[in-house]
C-alpha positions as CSV (number, residue, x, y, z in Angstrom):
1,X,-60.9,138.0,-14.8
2,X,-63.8,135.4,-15.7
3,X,-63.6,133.6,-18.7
4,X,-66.8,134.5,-20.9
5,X,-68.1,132.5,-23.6
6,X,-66.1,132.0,-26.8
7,X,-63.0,132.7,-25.4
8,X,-59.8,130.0,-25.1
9,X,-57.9,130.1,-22.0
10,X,-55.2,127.8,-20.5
11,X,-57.1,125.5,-17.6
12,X,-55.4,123.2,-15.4
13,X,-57.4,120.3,-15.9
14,X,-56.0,118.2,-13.0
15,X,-52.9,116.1,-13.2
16,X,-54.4,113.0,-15.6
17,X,-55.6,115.7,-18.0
18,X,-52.5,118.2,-17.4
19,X,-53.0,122.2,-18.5
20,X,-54.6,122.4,-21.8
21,X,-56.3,125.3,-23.8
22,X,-60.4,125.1,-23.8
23,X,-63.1,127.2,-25.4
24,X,-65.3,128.2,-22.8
25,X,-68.7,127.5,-23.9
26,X,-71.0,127.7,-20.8
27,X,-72.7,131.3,-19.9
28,X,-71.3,134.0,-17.6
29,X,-72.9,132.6,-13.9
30,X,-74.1,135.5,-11.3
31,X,-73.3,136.6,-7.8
32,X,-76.2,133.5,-6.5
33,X,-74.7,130.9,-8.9
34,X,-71.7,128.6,-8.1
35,X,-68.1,129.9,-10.0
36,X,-67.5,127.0,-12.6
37,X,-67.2,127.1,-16.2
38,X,-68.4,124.9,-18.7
39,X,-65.4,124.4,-21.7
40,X,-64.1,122.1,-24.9
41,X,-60.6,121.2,-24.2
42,X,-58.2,121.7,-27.5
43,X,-56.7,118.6,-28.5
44,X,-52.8,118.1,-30.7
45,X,-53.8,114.7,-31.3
46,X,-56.2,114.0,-34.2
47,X,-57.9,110.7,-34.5
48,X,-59.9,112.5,-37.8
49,X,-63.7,112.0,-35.3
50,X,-66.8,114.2,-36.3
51,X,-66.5,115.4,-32.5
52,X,-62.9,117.2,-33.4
53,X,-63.5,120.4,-34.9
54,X,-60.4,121.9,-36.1
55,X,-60.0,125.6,-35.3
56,X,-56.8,127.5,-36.8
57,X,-56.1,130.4,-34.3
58,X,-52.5,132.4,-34.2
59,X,-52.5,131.9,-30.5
60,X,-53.0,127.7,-30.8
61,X,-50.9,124.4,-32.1
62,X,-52.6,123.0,-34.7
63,X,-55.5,120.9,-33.8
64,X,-58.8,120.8,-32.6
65,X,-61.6,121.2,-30.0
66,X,-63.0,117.9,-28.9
67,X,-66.4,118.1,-27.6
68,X,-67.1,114.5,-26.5
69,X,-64.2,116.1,-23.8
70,X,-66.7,118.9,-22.7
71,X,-66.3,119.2,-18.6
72,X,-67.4,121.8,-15.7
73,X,-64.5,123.2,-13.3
74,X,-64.3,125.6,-10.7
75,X,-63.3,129.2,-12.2
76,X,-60.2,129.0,-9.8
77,X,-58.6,126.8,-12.7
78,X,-58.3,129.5,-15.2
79,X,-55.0,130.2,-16.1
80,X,-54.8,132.9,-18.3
81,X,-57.1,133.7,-21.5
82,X,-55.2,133.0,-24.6
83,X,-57.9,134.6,-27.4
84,X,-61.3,134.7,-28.5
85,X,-62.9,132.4,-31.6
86,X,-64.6,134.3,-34.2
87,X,-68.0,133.4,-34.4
88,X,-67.8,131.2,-37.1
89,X,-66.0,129.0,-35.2
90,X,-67.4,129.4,-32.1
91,X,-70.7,128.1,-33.9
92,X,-69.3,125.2,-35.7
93,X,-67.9,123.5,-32.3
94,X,-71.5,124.5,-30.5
95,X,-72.8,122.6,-33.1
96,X,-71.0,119.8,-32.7
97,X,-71.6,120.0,-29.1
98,X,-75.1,119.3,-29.7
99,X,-74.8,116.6,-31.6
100,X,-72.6,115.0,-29.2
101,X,-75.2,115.7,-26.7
102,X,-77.9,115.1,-29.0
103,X,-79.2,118.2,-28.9
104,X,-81.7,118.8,-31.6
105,X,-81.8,122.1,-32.8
């Protein structure tokens, strides 16, 4: 299964970082593209930062998605998909996202 856009899954994010939920928000890659994915990882610990964007889903803790933590790994680190945001949500962290990366939109 790939993880698509808008959905949470449980990564292994290496041994530092430790397995996490993330919102994948990169696009689905094709057959000539390399197999990574681009995701926000879900954070329990709130410091109350613009760049935490609380999400309340039945299948997370409480908390929220941290987009100064946006990374790229290899598709191979998917765990399991946990749920999809509605896309309400899913819009209010890609906002975020851009101002973090200063995207102007």
């Amino acid at each position: 299964m790939v993880p698509r856009r808008g959905e949470v899954w449980l990564f292994d994010l290496g041994m530092t970082a430790k397995t996490r939920p993330v919102l994948v928000v990169s696009v689905e890659y094709g057959d000539a593209d390399r197999a990574i994915v681009t995701v926000v990882p879900h954070t329990t610990e709130i410091r109350h930062s613009p760049f935490e964007i609380p999400v309340k889903a039945p299948f997370l803790r409480p908390g929220a998605f941290l987009v100064q933590g946006v990374s790229t790994y290899p598709k191979a680190w998917a765990i399991r998909k946990l749920g999809a945001l509605p896309s309400i949500q899913m819009e209010s962290v890609m906002d975020a996202l851009a101002k973090w990366l200063g995207i102007h939109v």
